[in-house]
N, CA and C atoms as an extended XYZ file, in Angstrom:
567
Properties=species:S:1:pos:R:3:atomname:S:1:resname:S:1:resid:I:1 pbc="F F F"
N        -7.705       81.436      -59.863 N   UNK     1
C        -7.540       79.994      -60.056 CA  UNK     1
C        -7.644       79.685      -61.542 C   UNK     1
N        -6.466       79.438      -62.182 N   UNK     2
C        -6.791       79.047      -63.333 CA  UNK     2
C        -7.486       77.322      -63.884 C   UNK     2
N        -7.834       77.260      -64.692 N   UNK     3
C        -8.600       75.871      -65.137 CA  UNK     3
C        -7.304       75.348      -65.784 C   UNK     3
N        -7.076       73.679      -65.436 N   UNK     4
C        -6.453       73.422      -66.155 CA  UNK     4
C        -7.184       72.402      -67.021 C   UNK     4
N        -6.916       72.191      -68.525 N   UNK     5
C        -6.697       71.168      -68.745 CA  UNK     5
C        -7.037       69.840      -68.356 C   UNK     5
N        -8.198       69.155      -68.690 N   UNK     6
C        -8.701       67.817      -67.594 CA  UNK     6
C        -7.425       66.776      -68.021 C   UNK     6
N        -7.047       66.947      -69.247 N   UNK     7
C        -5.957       65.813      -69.742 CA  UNK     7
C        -5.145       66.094      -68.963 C   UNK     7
N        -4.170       67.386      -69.407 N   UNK     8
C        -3.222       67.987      -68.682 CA  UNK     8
C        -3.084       66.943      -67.067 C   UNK     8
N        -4.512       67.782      -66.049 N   UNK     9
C        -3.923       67.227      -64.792 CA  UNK     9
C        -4.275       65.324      -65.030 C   UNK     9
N        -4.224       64.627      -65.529 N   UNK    10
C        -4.053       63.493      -65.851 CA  UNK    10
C        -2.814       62.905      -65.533 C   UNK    10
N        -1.978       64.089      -66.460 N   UNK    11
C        -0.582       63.550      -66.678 CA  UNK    11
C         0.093       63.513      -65.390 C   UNK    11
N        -0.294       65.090      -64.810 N   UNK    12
C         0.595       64.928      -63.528 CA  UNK    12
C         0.087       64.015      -62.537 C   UNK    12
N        -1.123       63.970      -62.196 N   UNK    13
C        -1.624       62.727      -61.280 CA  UNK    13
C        -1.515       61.276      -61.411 C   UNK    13
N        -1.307       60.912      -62.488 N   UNK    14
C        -0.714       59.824      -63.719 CA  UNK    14
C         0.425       59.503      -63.016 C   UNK    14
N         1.450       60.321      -63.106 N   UNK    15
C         2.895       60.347      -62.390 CA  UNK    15
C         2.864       60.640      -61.586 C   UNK    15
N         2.153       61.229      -60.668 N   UNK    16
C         2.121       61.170      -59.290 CA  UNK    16
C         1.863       60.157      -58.679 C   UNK    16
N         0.984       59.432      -58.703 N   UNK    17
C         0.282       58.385      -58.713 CA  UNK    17
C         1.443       56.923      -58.846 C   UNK    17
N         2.280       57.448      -60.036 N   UNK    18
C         2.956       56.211      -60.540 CA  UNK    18
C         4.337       56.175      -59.177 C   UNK    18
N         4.782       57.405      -59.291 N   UNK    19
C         6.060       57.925      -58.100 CA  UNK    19
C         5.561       57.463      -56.984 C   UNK    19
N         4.475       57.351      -56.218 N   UNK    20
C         4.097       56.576      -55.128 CA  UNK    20
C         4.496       55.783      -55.017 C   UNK    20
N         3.742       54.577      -55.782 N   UNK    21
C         3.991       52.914      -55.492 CA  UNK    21
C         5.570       52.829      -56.670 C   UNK    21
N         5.750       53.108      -57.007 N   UNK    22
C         7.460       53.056      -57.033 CA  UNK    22
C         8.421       53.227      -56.330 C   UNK    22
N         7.941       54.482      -55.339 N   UNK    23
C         8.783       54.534      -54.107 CA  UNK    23
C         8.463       54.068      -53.055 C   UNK    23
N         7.425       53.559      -52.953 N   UNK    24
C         7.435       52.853      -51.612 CA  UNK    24
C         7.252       51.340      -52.215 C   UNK    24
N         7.478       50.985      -53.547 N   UNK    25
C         7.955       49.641      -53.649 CA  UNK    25
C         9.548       49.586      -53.109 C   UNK    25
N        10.263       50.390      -54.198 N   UNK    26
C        11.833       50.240      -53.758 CA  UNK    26
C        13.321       51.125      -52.742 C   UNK    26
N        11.752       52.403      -52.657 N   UNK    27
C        12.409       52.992      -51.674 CA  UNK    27
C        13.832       54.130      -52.393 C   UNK    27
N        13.848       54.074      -53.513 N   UNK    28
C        14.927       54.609      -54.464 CA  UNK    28
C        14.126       55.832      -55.490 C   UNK    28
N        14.441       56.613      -55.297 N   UNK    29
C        14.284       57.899      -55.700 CA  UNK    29
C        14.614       58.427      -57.368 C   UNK    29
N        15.512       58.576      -57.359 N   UNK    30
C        16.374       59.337      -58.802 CA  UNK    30
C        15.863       58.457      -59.879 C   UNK    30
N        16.209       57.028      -59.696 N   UNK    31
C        16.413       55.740      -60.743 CA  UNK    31
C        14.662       56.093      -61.462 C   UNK    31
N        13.571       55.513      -60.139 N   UNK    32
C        12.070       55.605      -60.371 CA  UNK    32
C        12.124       57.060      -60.716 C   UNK    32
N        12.563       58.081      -60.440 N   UNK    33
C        11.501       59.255      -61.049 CA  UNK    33
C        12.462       59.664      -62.747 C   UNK    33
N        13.570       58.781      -63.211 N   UNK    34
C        14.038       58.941      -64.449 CA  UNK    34
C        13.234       58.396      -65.130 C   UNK    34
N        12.952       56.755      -64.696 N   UNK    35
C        12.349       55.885      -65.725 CA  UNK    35
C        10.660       56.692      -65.585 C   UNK    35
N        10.291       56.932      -64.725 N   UNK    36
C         8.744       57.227      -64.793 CA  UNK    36
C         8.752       58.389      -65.830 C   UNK    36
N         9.465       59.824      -65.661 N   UNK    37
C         9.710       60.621      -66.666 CA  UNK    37
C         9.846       60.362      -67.958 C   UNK    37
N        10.731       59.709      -68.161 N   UNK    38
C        11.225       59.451      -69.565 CA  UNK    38
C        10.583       58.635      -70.247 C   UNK    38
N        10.020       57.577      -69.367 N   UNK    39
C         8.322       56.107      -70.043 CA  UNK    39
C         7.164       57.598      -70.153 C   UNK    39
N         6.660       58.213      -69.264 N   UNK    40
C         5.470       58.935      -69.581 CA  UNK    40
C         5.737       59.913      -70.519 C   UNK    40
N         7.055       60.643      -70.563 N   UNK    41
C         7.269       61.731      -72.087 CA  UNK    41
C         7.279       60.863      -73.300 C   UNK    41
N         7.620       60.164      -73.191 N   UNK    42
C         8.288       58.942      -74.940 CA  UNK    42
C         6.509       58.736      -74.971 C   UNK    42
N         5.967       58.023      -74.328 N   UNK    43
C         4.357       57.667      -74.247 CA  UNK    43
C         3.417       58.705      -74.814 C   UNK    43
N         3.435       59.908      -74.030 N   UNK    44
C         2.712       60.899      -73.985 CA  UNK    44
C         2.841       61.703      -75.362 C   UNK    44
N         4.768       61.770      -75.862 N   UNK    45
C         5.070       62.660      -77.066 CA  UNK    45
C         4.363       61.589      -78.251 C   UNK    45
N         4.437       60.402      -78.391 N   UNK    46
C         4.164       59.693      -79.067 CA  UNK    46
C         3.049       59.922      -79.638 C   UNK    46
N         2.035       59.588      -78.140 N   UNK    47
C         0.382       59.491      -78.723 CA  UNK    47
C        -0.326       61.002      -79.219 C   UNK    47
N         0.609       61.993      -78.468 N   UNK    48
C        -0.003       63.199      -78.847 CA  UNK    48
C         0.508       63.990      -79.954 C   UNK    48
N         1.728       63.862      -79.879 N   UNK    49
C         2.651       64.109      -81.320 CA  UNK    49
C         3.160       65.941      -80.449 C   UNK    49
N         2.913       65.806      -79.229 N   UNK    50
C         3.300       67.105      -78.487 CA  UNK    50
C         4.863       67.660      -79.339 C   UNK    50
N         4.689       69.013      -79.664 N   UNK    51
C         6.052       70.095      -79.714 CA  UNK    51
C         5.637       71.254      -79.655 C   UNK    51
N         6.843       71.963      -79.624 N   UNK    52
C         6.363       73.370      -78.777 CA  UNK    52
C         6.068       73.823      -77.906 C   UNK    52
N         4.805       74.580      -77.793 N   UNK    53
C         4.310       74.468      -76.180 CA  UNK    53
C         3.647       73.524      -75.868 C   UNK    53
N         3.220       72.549      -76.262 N   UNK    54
C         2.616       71.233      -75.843 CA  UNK    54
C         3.545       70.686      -75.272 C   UNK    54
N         4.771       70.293      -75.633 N   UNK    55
C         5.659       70.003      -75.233 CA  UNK    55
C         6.191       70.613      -74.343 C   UNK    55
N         6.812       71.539      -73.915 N   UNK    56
C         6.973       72.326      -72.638 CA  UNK    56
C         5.821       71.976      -71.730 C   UNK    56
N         4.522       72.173      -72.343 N   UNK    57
C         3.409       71.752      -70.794 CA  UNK    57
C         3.551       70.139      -70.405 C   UNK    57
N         3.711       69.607      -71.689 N   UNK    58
C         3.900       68.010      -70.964 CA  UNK    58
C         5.338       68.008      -69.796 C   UNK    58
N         6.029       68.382      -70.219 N   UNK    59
C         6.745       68.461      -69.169 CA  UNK    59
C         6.969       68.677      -68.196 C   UNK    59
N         6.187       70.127      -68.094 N   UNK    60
C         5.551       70.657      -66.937 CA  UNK    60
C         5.036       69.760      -65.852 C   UNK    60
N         4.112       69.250      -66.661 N   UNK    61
C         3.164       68.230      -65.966 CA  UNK    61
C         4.051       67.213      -65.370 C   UNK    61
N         4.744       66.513      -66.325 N   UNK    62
C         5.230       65.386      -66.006 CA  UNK    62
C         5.909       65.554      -64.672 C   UNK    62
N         7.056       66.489      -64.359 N   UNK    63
C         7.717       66.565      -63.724 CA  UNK    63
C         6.670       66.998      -62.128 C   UNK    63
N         6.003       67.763      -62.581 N   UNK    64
C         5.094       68.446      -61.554 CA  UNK    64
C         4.570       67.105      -60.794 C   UNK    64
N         3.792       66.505      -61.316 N   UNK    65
C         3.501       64.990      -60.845 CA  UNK    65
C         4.692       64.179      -60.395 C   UNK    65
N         6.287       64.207      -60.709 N   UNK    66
C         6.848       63.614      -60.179 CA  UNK    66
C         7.362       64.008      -58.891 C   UNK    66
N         7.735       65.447      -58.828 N   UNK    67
C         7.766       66.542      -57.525 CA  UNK    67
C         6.427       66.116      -56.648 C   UNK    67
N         5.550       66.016      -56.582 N   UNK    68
C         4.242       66.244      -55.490 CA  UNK    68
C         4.179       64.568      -55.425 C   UNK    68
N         4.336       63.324      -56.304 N   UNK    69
C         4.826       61.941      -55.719 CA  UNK    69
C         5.410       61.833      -54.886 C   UNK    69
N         6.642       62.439      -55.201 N   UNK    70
C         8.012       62.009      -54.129 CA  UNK    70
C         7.392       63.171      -52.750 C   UNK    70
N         7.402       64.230      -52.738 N   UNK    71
C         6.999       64.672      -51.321 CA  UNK    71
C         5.723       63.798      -51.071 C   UNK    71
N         4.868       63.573      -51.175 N   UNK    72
C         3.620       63.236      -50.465 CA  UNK    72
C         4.288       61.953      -49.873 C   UNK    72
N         5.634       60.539      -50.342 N   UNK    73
C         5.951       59.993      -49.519 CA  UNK    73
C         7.112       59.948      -48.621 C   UNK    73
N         7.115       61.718      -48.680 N   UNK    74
C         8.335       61.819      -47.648 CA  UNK    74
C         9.388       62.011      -47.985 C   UNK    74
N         9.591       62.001      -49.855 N   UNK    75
C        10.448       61.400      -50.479 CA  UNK    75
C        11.831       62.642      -50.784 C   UNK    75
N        13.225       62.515      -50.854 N   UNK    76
C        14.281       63.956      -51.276 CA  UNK    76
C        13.710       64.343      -52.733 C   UNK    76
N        13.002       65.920      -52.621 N   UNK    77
C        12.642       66.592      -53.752 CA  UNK    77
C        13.920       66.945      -54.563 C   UNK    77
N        14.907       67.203      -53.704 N   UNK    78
C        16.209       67.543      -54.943 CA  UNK    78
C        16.268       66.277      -55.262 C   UNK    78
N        16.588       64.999      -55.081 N   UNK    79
C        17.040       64.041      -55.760 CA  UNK    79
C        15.840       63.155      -56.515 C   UNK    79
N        14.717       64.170      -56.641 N   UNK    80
C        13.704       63.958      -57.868 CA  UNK    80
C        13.915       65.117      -58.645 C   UNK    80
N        14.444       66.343      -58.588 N   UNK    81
C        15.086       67.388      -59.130 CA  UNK    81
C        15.734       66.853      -60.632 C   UNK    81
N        16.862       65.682      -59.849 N   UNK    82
C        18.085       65.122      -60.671 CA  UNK    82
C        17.393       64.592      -61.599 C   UNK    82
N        16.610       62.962      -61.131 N   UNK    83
C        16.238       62.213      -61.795 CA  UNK    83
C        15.402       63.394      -63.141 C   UNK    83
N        14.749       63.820      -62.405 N   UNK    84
C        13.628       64.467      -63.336 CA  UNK    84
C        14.467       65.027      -64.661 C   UNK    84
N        15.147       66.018      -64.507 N   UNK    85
C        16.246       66.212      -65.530 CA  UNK    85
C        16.897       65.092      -66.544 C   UNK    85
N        17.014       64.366      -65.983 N   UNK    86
C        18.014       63.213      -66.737 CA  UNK    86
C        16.632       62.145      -67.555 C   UNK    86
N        15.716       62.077      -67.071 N   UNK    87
C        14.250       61.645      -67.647 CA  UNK    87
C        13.368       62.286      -69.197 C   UNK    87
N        13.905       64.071      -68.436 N   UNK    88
C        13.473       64.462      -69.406 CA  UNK    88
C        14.209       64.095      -70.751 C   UNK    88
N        15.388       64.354      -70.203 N   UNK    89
C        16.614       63.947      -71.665 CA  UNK    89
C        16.620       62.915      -72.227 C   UNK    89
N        16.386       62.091      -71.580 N   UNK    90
C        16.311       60.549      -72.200 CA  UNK    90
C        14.774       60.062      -72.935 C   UNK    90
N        14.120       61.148      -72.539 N   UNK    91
C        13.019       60.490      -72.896 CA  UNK    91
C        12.463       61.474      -74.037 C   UNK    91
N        13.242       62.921      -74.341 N   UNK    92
C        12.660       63.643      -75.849 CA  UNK    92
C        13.882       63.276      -76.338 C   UNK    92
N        15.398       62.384      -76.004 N   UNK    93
C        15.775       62.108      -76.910 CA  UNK    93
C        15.550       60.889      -77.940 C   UNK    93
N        14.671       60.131      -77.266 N   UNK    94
C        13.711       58.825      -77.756 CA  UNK    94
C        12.869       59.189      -78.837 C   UNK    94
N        12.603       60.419      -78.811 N   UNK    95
C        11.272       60.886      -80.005 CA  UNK    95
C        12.034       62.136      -80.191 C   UNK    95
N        13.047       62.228      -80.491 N   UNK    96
C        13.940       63.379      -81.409 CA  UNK    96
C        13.984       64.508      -80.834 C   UNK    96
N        13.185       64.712      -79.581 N   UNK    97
C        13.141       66.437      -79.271 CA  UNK    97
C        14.007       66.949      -77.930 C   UNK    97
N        14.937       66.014      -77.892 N   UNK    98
C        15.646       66.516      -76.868 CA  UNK    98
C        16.729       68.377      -77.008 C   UNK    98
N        16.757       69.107      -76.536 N   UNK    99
C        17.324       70.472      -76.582 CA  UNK    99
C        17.697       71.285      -75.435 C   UNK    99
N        18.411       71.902      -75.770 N   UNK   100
C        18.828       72.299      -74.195 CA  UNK   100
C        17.678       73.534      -73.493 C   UNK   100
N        16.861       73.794      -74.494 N   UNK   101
C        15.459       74.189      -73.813 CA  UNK   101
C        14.657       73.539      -72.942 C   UNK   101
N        14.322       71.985      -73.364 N   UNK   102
C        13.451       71.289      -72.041 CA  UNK   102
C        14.963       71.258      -71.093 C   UNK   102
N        15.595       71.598      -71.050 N   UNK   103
C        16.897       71.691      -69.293 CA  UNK   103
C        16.078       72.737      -68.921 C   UNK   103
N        15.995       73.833      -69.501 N   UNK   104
C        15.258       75.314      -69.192 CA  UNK   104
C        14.061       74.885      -68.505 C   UNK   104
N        13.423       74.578      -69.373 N   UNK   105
C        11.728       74.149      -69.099 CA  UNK   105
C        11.860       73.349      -68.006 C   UNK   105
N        12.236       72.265      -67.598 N   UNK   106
C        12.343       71.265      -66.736 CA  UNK   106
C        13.100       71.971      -65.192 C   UNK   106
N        13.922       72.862      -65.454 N   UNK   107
C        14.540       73.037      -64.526 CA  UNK   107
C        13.015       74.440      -63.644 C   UNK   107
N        13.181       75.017      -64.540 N   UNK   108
C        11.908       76.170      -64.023 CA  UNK   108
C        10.705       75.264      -63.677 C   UNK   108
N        10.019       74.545      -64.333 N   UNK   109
C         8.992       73.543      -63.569 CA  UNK   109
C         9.541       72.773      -62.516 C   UNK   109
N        10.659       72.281      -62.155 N   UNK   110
C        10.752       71.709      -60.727 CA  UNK   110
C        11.078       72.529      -59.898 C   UNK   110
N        11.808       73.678      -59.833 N   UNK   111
C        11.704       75.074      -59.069 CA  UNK   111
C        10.040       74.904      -58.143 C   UNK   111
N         9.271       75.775      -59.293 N   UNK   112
C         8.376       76.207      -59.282 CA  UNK   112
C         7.151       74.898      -58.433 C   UNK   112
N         7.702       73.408      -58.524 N   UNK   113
C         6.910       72.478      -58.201 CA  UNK   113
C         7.416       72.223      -56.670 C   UNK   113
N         9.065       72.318      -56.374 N   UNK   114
C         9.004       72.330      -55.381 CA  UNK   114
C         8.847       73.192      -54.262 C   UNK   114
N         8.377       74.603      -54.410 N   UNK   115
C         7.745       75.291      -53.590 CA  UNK   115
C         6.204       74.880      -53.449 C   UNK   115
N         5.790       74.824      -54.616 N   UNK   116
C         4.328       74.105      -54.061 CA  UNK   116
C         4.550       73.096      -53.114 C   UNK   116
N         4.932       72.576      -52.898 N   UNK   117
C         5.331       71.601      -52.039 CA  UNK   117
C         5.589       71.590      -50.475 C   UNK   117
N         6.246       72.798      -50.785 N   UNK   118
C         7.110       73.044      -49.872 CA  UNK   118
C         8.735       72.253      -49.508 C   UNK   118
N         9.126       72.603      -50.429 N   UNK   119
C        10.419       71.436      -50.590 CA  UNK   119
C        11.765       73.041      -51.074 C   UNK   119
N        13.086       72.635      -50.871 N   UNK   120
C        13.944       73.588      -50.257 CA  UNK   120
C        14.378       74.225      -52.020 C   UNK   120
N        13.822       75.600      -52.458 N   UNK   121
C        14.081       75.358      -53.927 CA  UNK   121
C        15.975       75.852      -54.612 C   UNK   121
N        16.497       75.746      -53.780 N   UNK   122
C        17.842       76.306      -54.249 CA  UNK   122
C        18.144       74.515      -54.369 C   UNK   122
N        17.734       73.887      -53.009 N   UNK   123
C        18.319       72.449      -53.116 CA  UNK   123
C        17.832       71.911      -54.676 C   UNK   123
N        16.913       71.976      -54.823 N   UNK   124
C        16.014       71.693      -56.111 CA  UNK   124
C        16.662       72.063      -57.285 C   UNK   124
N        17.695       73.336      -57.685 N   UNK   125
C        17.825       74.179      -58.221 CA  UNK   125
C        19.123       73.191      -58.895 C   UNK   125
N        19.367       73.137      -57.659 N   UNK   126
C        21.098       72.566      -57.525 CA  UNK   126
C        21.598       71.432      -57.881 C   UNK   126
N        20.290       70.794      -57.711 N   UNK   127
C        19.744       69.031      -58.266 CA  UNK   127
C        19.841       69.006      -59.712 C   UNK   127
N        18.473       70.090      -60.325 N   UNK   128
C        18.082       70.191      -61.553 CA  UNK   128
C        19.566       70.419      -62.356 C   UNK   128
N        20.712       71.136      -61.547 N   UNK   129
C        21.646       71.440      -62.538 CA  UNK   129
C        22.340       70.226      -62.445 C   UNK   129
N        22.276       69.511      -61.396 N   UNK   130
C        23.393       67.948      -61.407 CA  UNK   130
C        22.755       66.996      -62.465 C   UNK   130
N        21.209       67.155      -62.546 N   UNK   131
C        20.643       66.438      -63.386 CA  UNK   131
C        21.193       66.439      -64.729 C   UNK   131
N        20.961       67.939      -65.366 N   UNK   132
C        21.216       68.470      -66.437 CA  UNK   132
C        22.827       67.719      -66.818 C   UNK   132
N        23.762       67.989      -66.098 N   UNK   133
C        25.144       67.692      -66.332 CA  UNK   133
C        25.112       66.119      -66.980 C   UNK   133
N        24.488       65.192      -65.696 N   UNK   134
C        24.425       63.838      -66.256 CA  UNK   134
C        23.468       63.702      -67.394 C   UNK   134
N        22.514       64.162      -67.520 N   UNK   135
C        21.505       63.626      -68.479 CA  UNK   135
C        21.969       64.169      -70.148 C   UNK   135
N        22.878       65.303      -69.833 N   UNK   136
C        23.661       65.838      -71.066 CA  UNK   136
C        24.417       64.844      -71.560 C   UNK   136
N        25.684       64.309      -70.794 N   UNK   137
C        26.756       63.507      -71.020 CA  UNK   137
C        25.499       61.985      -71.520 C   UNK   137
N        24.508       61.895      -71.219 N   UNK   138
C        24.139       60.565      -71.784 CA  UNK   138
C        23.741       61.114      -73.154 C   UNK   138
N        23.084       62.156      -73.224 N   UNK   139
C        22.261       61.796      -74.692 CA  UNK   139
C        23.146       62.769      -75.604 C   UNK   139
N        24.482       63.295      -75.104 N   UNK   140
C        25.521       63.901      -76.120 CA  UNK   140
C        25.221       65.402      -76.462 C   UNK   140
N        24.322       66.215      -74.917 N   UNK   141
C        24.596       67.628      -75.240 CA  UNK   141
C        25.533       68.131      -74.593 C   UNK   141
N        26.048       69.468      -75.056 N   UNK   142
C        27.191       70.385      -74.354 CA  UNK   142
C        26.632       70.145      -72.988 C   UNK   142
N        27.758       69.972      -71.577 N   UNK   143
C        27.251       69.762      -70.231 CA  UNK   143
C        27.452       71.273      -69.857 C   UNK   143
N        28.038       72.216      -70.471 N   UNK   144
C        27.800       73.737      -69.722 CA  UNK   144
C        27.261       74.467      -70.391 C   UNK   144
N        26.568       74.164      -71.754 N   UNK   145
C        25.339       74.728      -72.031 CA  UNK   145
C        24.289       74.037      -71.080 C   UNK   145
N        23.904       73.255      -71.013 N   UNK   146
C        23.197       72.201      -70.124 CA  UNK   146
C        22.769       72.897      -68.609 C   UNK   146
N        24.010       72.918      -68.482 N   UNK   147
C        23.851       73.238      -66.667 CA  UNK   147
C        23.614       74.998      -66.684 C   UNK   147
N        23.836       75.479      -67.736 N   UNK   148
C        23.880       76.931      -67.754 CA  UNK   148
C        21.988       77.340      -68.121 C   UNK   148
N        21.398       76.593      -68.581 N   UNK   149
C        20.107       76.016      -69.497 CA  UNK   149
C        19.429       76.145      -68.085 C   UNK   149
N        19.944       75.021      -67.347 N   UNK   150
C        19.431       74.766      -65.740 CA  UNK   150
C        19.339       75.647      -65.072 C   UNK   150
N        20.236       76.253      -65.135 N   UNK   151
C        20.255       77.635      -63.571 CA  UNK   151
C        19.629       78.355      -64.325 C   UNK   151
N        19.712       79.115      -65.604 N   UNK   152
C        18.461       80.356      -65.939 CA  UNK   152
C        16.993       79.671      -65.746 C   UNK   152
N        16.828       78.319      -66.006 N   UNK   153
C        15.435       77.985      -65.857 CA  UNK   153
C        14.915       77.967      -64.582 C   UNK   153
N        16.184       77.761      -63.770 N   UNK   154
C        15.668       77.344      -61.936 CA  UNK   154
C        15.481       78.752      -61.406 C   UNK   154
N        15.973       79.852      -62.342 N   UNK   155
C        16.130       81.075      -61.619 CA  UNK   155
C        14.921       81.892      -61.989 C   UNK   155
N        14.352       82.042      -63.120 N   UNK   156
C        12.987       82.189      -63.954 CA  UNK   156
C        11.596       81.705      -63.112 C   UNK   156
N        12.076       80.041      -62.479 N   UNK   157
C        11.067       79.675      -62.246 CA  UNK   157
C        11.143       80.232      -60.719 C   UNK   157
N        12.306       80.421      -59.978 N   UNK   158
C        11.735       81.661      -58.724 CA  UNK   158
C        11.258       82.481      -59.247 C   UNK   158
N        11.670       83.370      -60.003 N   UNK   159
C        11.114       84.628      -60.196 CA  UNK   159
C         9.550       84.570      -60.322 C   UNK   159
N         9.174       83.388      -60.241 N   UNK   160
C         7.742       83.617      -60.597 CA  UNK   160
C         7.222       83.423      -59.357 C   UNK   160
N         8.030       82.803      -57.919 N   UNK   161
C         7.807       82.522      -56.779 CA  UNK   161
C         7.809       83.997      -56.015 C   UNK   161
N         8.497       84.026      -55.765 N   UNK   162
C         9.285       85.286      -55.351 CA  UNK   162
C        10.848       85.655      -55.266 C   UNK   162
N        10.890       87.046      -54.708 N   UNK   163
C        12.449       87.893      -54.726 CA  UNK   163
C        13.238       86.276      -53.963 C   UNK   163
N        13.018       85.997      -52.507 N   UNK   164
C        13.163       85.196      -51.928 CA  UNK   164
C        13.719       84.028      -52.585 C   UNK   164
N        12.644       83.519      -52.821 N   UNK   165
C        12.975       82.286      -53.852 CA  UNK   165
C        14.739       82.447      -54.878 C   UNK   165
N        14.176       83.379      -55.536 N   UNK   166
C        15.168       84.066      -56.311 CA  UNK   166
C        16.946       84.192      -55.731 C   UNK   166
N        16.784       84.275      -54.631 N   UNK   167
C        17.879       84.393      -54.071 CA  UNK   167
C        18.228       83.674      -53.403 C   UNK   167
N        17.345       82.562      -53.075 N   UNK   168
C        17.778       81.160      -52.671 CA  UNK   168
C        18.654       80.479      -54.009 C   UNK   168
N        18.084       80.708      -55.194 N   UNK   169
C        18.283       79.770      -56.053 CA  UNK   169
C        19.752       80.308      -56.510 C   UNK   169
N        19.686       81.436      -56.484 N   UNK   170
C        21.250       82.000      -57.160 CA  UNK   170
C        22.216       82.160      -56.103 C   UNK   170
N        22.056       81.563      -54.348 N   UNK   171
C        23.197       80.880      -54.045 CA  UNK   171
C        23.596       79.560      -54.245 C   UNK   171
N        22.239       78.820      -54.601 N   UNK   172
C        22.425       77.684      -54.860 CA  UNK   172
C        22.990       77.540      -56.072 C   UNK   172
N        23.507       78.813      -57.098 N   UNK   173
C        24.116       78.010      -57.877 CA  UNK   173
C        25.381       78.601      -58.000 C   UNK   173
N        26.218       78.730      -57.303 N   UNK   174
C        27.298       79.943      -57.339 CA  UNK   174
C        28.528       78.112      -57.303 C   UNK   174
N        29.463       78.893      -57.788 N   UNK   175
C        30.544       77.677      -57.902 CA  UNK   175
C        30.373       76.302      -59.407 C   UNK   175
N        31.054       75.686      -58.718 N   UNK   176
C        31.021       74.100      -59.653 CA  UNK   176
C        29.742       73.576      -59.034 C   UNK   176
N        29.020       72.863      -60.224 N   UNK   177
C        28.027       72.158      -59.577 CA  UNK   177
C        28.401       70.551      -60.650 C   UNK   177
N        28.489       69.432      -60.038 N   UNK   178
C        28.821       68.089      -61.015 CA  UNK   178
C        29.872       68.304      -61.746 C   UNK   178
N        30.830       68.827      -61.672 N   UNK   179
C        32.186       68.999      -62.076 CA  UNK   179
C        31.919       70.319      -63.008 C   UNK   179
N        31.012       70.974      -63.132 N   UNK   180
C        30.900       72.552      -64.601 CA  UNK   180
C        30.705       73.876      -63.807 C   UNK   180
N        31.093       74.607      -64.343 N   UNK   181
C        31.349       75.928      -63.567 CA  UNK   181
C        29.589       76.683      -64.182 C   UNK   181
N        28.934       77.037      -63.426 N   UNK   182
C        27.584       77.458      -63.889 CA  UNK   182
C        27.573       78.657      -64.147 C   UNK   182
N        27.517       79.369      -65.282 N   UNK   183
C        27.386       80.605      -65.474 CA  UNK   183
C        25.742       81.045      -65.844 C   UNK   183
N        25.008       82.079      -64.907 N   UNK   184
C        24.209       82.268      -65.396 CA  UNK   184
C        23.695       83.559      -66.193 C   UNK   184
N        23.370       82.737      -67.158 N   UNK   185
C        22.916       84.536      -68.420 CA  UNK   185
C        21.798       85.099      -67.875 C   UNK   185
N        22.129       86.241      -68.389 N   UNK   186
C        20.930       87.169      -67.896 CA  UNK   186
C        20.685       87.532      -69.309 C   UNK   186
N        18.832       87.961      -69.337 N   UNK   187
C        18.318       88.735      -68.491 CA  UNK   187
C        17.173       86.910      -67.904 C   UNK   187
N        17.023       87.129      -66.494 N   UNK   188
C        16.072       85.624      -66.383 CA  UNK   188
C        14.538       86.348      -66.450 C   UNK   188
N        14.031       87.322      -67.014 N   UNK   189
C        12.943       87.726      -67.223 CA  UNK   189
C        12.311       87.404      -67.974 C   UNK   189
């Protein structure tokens, strides 16, 4: 059992917490877990001045808390997958650090969040890359570096699940996903 961080789990319970009564105010998924993402990264990068791996863990977090919101009310984990992606983008492109690394980072933390969960992770996988596509075209990155960013991160973050996992996620990404052909680089180790 590792220790986390008392701040750390803040963040995700923070947004967990927040993804609740957002969704069972409006019942809408993607929209609430963009704006909650992208208000708590712009917030969070701000006050902490997070980059690097601070930044990768805020994200972590963030998203992690938005994954375990939306299931605890029942809520589609892939289509907090999306939002989550398109949140992240909008919201390190607000404080300059948007890159097609947090797609990576973001996509491997919602993997990895929706098996905790228990939520379907190729669906998740498949989300994170639809995310990536749209959240690219808003803040003006390449959309097949983007989506390509996505599937090594969704595929990384099985690998840390299991073989299983792993091979859920790399049917889930075979073909066009949001109009881009997904190629994934290897090595995802």
């Amino acid at each position: 059992m590792s220790k986390m961080d008392p701040g750390r789990k803040g963040i995700a319970e923070s947004v967990k917490d927040k993804m609740v009564g957002s969704i069972k105010g409006t019942g809408e998924i993607v929209n609430a877990v963009v704006d909650t993402v992208s208000g708590t990264l712009v917030t969070t990068i701000k006050d902490t001045g997070a980059v690097g791996t601070a930044l990768t863990s805020t994200i972590s977090d963030v998203l992690r808390g938005a994954i375990m919101g939306t299931a605890q009310v029942g809520g589609d984990v892939g289509a907090a997958a999306k939002g989550g992606v398109v949140g992240v983008l909008k919201g390190t492109r607000e404080v300059g650090a948007e890159t097609i690394d947090t797609v990576s980072v973001s996509a491997r933390s919602l993997v990895k969040s929706a098996a905790e969960v228990g939520g379907d992770v190729g669906t998740v996988a498949r989300n994170a890359v639809e995310g990536a596509v749209t959240g690219a075209k808003q803040v003006g990155l390449n959309v097949e570096d983007a989506a390509s960013a996505a599937a090594s991160g969704a595929i990384k973050g099985a690998g840390e699940i299991s073989q299983q996992a792993v091979q859920q996620v790399r049917n889930a990404m075979t073909g066009v996903i949001a109009g881009v052909k997904v190629v994934l680089k290897e090595p995802f180790k």
